[in-house]
C-alpha positions as CSV (number, residue, x, y, z in Angstrom):
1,X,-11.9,-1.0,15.8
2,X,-15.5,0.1,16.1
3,X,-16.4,-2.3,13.5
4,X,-15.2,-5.5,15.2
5,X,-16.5,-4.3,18.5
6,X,-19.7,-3.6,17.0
7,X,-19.5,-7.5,14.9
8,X,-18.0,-9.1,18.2
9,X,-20.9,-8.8,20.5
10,X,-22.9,-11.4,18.4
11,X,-22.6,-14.8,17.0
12,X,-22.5,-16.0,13.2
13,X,-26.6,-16.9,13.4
14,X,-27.5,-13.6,14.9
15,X,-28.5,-10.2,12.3
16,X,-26.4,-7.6,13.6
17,X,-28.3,-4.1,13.3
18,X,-26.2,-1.0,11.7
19,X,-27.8,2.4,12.9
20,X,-27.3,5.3,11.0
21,X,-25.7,4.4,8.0
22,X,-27.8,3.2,5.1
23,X,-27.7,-0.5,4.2
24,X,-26.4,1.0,0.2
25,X,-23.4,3.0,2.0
26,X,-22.7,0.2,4.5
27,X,-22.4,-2.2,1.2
28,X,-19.9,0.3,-0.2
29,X,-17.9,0.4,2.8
30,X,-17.4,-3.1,3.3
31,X,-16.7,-3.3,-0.3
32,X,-13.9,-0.6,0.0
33,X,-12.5,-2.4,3.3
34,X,-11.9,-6.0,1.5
35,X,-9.7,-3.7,-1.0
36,X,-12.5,-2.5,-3.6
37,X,-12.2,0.9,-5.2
38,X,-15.3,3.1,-5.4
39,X,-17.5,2.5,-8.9
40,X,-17.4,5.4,-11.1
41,X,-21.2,6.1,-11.1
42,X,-20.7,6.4,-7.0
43,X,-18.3,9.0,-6.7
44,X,-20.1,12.1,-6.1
45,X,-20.7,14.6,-3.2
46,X,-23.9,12.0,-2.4
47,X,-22.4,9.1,-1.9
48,X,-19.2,9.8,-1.1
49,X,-19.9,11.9,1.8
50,X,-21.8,9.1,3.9
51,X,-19.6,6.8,3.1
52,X,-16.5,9.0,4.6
53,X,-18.7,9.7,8.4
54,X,-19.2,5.6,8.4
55,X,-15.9,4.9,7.4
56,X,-14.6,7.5,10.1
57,X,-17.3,6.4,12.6
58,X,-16.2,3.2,12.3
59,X,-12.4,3.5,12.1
60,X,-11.7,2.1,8.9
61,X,-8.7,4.0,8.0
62,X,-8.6,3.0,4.4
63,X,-12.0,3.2,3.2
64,X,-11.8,6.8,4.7
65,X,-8.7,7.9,2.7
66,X,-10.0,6.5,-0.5
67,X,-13.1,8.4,-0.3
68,X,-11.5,11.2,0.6
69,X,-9.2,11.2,-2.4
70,X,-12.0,10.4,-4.8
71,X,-14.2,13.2,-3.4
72,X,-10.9,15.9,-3.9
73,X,-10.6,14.2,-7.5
74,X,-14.0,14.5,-8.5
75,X,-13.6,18.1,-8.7
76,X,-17.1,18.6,-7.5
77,X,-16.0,21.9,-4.7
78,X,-17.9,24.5,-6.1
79,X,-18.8,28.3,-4.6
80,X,-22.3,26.5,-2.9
81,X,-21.0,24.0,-1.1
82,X,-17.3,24.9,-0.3
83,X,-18.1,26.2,3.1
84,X,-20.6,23.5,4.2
85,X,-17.5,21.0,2.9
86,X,-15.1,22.6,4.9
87,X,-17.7,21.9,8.2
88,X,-17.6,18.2,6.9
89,X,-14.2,18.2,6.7
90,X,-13.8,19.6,10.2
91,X,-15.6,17.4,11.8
92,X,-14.3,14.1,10.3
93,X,-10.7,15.2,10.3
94,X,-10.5,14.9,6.8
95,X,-7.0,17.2,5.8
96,X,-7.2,16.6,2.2
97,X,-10.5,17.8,1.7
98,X,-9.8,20.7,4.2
99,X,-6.6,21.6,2.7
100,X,-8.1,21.4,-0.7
101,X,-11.6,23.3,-0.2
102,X,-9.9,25.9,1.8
103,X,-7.5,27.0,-1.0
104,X,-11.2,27.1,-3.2
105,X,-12.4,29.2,-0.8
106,X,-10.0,32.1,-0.1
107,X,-10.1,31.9,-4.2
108,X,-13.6,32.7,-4.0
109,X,-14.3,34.4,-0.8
110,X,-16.4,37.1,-2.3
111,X,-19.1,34.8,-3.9
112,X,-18.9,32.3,-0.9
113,X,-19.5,34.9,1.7
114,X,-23.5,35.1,-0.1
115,X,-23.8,32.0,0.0
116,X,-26.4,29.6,2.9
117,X,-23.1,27.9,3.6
118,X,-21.1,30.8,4.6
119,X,-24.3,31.3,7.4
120,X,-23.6,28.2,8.7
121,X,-19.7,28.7,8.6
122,X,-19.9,31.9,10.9
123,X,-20.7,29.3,13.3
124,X,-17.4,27.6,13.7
125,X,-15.3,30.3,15.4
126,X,-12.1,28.0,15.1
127,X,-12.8,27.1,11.0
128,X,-12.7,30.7,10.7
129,X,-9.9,31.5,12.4
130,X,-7.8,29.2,10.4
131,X,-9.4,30.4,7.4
132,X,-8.1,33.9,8.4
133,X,-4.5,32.4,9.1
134,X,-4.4,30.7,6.1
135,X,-5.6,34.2,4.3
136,X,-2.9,36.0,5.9
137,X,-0.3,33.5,4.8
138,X,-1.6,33.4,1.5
139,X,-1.4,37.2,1.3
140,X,2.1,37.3,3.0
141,X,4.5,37.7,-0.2
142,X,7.4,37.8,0.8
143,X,10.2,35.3,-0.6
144,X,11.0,32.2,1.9
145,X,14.2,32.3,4.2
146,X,16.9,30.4,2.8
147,X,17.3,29.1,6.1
148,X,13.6,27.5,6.2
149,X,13.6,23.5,6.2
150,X,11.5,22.6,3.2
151,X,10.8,19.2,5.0
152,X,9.7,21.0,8.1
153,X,6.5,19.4,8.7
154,X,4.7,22.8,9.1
155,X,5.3,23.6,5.6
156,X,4.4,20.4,3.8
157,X,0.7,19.6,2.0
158,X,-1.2,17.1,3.4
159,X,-0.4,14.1,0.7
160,X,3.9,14.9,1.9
161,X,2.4,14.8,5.5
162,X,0.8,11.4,4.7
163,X,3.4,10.3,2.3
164,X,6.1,11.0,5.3
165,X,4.4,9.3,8.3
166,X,3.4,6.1,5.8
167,X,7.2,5.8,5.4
168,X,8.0,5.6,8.7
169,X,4.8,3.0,9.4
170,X,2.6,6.0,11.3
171,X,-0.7,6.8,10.7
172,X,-2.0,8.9,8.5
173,X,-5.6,9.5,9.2
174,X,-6.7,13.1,11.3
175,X,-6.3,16.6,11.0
176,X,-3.7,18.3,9.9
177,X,-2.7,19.8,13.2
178,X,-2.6,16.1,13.9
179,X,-0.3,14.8,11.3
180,X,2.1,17.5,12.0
181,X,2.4,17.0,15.6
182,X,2.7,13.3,15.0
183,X,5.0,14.0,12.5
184,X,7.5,16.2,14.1
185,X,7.1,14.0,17.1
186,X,8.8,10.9,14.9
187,X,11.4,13.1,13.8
188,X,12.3,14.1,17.3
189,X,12.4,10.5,17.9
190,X,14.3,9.5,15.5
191,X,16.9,12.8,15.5
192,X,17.6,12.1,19.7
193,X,17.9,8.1,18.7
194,X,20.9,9.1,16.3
195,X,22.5,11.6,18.7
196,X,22.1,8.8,21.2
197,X,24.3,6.3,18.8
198,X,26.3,9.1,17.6
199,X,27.4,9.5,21.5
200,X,27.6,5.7,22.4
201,X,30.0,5.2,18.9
202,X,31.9,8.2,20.2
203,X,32.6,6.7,23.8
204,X,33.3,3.4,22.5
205,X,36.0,4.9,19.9
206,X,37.6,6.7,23.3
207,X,37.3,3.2,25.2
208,X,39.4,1.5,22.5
Protein backbone atom coordinates (compact mmCIF):
# COMPACT_ATOMS: atom_id res chain seq x y z
CA UNK A 1 0.00 0.00 0.00
CA UNK A 2 2.72 2.50 0.82
CA UNK A 3 4.50 1.52 -2.24
CA UNK A 4 1.76 2.39 -4.85
CA UNK A 5 0.94 5.50 -2.98
CA UNK A 6 4.46 6.42 -2.93
CA UNK A 7 4.73 5.29 -7.24
CA UNK A 8 1.16 6.89 -7.78
CA UNK A 9 1.92 10.51 -7.20
CA UNK A 10 4.15 10.67 -10.37
CA UNK A 11 4.03 9.86 -13.92
CA UNK A 12 6.12 7.11 -16.09
CA UNK A 13 8.78 10.13 -17.21
CA UNK A 14 9.26 11.34 -13.76
CA UNK A 15 12.43 9.63 -11.26
CA UNK A 16 10.61 8.94 -8.24
CA UNK A 17 13.01 9.51 -5.10
CA UNK A 18 13.15 6.48 -2.27
CA UNK A 19 14.38 8.01 1.13
CA UNK A 20 15.88 5.94 3.49
CA UNK A 21 16.38 2.70 2.01
CA UNK A 22 19.43 2.14 -0.06
CA UNK A 23 19.11 1.83 -3.81
CA UNK A 24 21.04 -2.11 -3.29
CA UNK A 25 18.14 -3.05 -0.67
CA UNK A 26 15.35 -1.28 -2.64
CA UNK A 27 16.66 -3.62 -5.77
CA UNK A 28 16.21 -6.64 -3.50
CA UNK A 29 12.90 -5.73 -2.42
CA UNK A 30 11.46 -5.27 -5.71
CA UNK A 31 13.09 -8.39 -6.71
CA UNK A 32 11.42 -10.34 -3.80
CA UNK A 33 7.91 -8.58 -4.51
CA UNK A 34 7.82 -9.84 -8.38
CA UNK A 35 8.23 -13.41 -6.65
CA UNK A 36 12.28 -13.66 -6.40
CA UNK A 37 13.75 -15.51 -3.42
CA UNK A 38 16.73 -13.83 -1.64
CA UNK A 39 20.41 -14.90 -3.26
CA UNK A 40 22.40 -17.05 -1.05
CA UNK A 41 25.35 -14.57 -0.75
CA UNK A 42 22.50 -11.92 0.62
CA UNK A 43 21.18 -13.63 3.47
CA UNK A 44 22.82 -12.34 6.37
CA UNK A 45 22.06 -10.20 9.49
CA UNK A 46 23.33 -7.16 6.94
CA UNK A 47 21.21 -7.44 4.34
CA UNK A 48 18.53 -9.03 5.56
CA UNK A 49 17.65 -6.63 8.22
CA UNK A 50 17.16 -3.53 5.88
CA UNK A 51 15.45 -5.31 3.63
CA UNK A 52 12.78 -6.50 6.44
CA UNK A 53 12.17 -2.32 7.81
CA UNK A 54 11.53 -1.42 3.87
CA UNK A 55 9.55 -4.23 3.19
CA UNK A 56 7.50 -3.49 6.46
CA UNK A 57 7.70 0.25 5.87
CA UNK A 58 6.30 -0.21 2.77
CA UNK A 59 3.70 -2.91 3.29
CA UNK A 60 4.89 -5.56 1.26
CA UNK A 61 3.68 -8.47 3.13
CA UNK A 62 5.58 -11.05 1.31
CA UNK A 63 8.89 -9.77 0.90
CA UNK A 64 8.67 -9.19 4.75
CA UNK A 65 7.80 -12.90 5.60
CA UNK A 66 10.47 -14.26 3.31
CA UNK A 67 13.13 -12.27 4.95
CA UNK A 68 12.06 -13.03 7.98
CA UNK A 69 12.15 -16.76 7.39
CA UNK A 70 15.64 -16.57 5.84
CA UNK A 71 17.00 -14.50 8.67
CA UNK A 72 15.50 -17.37 11.40
CA UNK A 73 17.06 -20.01 8.91
CA UNK A 74 20.38 -18.51 8.61
CA UNK A 75 21.02 -19.40 12.11
CA UNK A 76 22.96 -16.31 12.54
CA UNK A 77 21.12 -15.35 16.54
CA UNK A 78 24.03 -15.48 18.52
CA UNK A 79 24.59 -14.31 22.49
CA UNK A 80 25.77 -10.48 20.94
CA UNK A 81 23.09 -9.63 19.08
CA UNK A 82 20.03 -11.66 20.45
CA UNK A 83 18.86 -8.80 22.52
CA UNK A 84 19.35 -5.96 19.94
CA UNK A 85 17.28 -8.61 17.48
CA UNK A 86 14.62 -8.97 19.71
CA UNK A 87 14.29 -4.76 19.62
CA UNK A 88 14.26 -5.25 15.80
CA UNK A 89 11.76 -7.66 16.03
CA UNK A 90 9.65 -5.54 18.23
CA UNK A 91 9.45 -2.93 16.39
CA UNK A 92 8.69 -4.43 12.93
CA UNK A 93 6.23 -6.86 14.28
CA UNK A 94 8.26 -9.63 13.21
CA UNK A 95 6.80 -12.97 15.46
CA UNK A 96 9.02 -15.43 13.94
CA UNK A 97 12.14 -13.74 14.65
CA UNK A 98 10.61 -12.75 18.20
CA UNK A 99 9.37 -16.08 18.92
CA UNK A 100 12.64 -17.59 17.78
CA UNK A 101 15.34 -15.11 19.47
CA UNK A 102 13.39 -15.14 22.64
CA UNK A 103 13.61 -18.92 23.15
CA UNK A 104 17.85 -18.17 22.39
CA UNK A 105 17.70 -15.85 24.85
CA UNK A 106 16.15 -17.29 28.09
CA UNK A 107 18.73 -20.22 26.90
CA UNK A 108 21.41 -17.85 27.36
CA UNK A 109 20.33 -15.27 29.70
CA UNK A 110 23.41 -15.30 31.83
CA UNK A 111 25.94 -14.44 28.89
CA UNK A 112 23.32 -12.03 27.28
CA UNK A 113 22.74 -9.99 30.37
CA UNK A 114 26.84 -8.77 29.80
CA UNK A 115 26.27 -8.06 26.84
CA UNK A 116 25.94 -3.89 24.98
CA UNK A 117 22.57 -5.35 23.85
CA UNK A 118 21.16 -6.29 26.99
CA UNK A 119 21.86 -2.22 27.89
CA UNK A 120 19.84 -1.32 25.35
CA UNK A 121 17.16 -4.02 26.13
CA UNK A 122 16.56 -2.62 29.76
CA UNK A 123 15.05 0.08 27.81
CA UNK A 124 11.99 -1.59 26.58
CA UNK A 125 9.95 -2.12 29.77
CA UNK A 126 7.23 -4.11 27.71
CA UNK A 127 10.13 -6.55 25.78
CA UNK A 128 11.04 -7.32 29.17
CA UNK A 129 8.07 -8.10 30.61
CA UNK A 130 7.25 -10.57 28.14
CA UNK A 131 10.57 -11.89 28.40
CA UNK A 132 9.78 -12.50 32.13
CA UNK A 133 6.32 -14.20 31.13
CA UNK A 134 7.77 -16.23 28.74
CA UNK A 135 10.61 -17.27 31.60
CA UNK A 136 7.91 -18.07 33.97
CA UNK A 137 6.16 -20.22 31.49
CA UNK A 138 9.13 -21.82 30.49
CA UNK A 139 10.01 -22.59 34.11
CA UNK A 140 6.37 -23.72 34.95
CA UNK A 141 6.67 -27.69 34.75
CA UNK A 142 3.90 -28.88 35.32
CA UNK A 143 2.10 -31.42 32.83
CA UNK A 144 -0.68 -29.74 30.53
CA UNK A 145 -4.56 -30.13 31.47
CA UNK A 146 -6.12 -32.78 29.51
CA UNK A 147 -8.72 -30.38 29.14
CA UNK A 148 -6.44 -27.59 27.27
CA UNK A 149 -7.36 -27.17 23.44
CA UNK A 150 -4.11 -27.82 21.61
CA UNK A 151 -5.45 -25.61 18.75
CA UNK A 152 -6.18 -22.81 21.14
CA UNK A 153 -4.61 -20.09 19.44
CA UNK A 154 -2.72 -19.01 22.69
CA UNK A 155 -0.76 -22.11 22.60
CA UNK A 156 0.26 -22.45 19.02
CA UNK A 157 4.00 -21.21 17.52
CA UNK A 158 3.88 -18.56 15.28
CA UNK A 159 4.28 -20.68 11.77
CA UNK A 160 0.57 -22.77 13.18
CA UNK A 161 -0.59 -19.12 13.89
CA UNK A 162 0.32 -18.17 10.22
CA UNK A 163 -0.41 -21.52 8.84
CA UNK A 164 -4.08 -21.18 10.50
CA UNK A 165 -5.07 -17.64 9.46
CA UNK A 166 -3.53 -18.39 5.67
CA UNK A 167 -6.16 -21.13 5.61
CA UNK A 168 -8.88 -19.27 6.32
CA UNK A 169 -7.49 -16.26 3.69
CA UNK A 170 -6.40 -13.78 6.89
CA UNK A 171 -3.32 -12.14 7.18
CA UNK A 172 -0.57 -13.20 8.51
CA UNK A 173 1.80 -10.40 9.01
CA UNK A 174 2.12 -8.57 12.87
CA UNK A 175 2.83 -9.51 16.28
CA UNK A 176 2.02 -12.32 17.85
CA UNK A 177 -0.51 -10.67 20.17
CA UNK A 178 -1.89 -9.77 16.80
CA UNK A 179 -2.24 -13.04 15.07
CA UNK A 180 -3.75 -14.46 18.09
CA UNK A 181 -6.42 -11.93 18.53
CA UNK A 182 -7.11 -12.13 14.78
CA UNK A 183 -7.11 -15.50 15.10
CA UNK A 184 -9.50 -16.29 17.85
CA UNK A 185 -11.59 -13.55 16.41
CA UNK A 186 -12.13 -15.86 13.05
CA UNK A 187 -12.90 -18.71 15.15
CA UNK A 188 -15.50 -16.88 17.04
CA UNK A 189 -16.83 -16.03 13.71
CA UNK A 190 -16.89 -18.86 12.34
CA UNK A 191 -18.12 -21.07 15.70
CA UNK A 192 -21.36 -18.32 16.16
CA UNK A 193 -21.94 -18.69 12.12
CA UNK A 194 -22.44 -22.64 12.72
CA UNK A 195 -24.56 -22.23 15.85
CA UNK A 196 -26.51 -19.78 13.74
CA UNK A 197 -27.17 -22.72 10.92
CA UNK A 198 -27.21 -25.24 13.47
CA UNK A 199 -30.45 -23.15 14.89
CA UNK A 200 -32.01 -22.10 11.54
CA UNK A 201 -31.71 -26.25 10.38
CA UNK A 202 -33.29 -26.87 13.74
CA UNK A 203 -36.43 -24.56 13.30
CA UNK A 204 -36.82 -25.52 9.82
CA UNK A 205 -36.94 -29.38 10.83
CA UNK A 206 -39.83 -28.17 13.56
CA UNK A 207 -41.58 -26.15 10.62
CA UNK A 208 -41.85 -29.29 8.52
Amino acid sequence: PELYSLVSEYDERTSIPIMGVSPDIFQLLMLTVYGGEIPEDKKSLEVLKPLISAADRFGCTNSKLLAEQDLVSSNSINIDNVAELLLFADGTNCALIKETATAYFLSNAKDVRKTDGYVKLRESPHVLEELLFNAAEANDKRPASPDLDERDPKRLCVSALRSELNDKGLDVDGSREMLVSRLEEANAAEAAAAAEAAENANNDGKLS
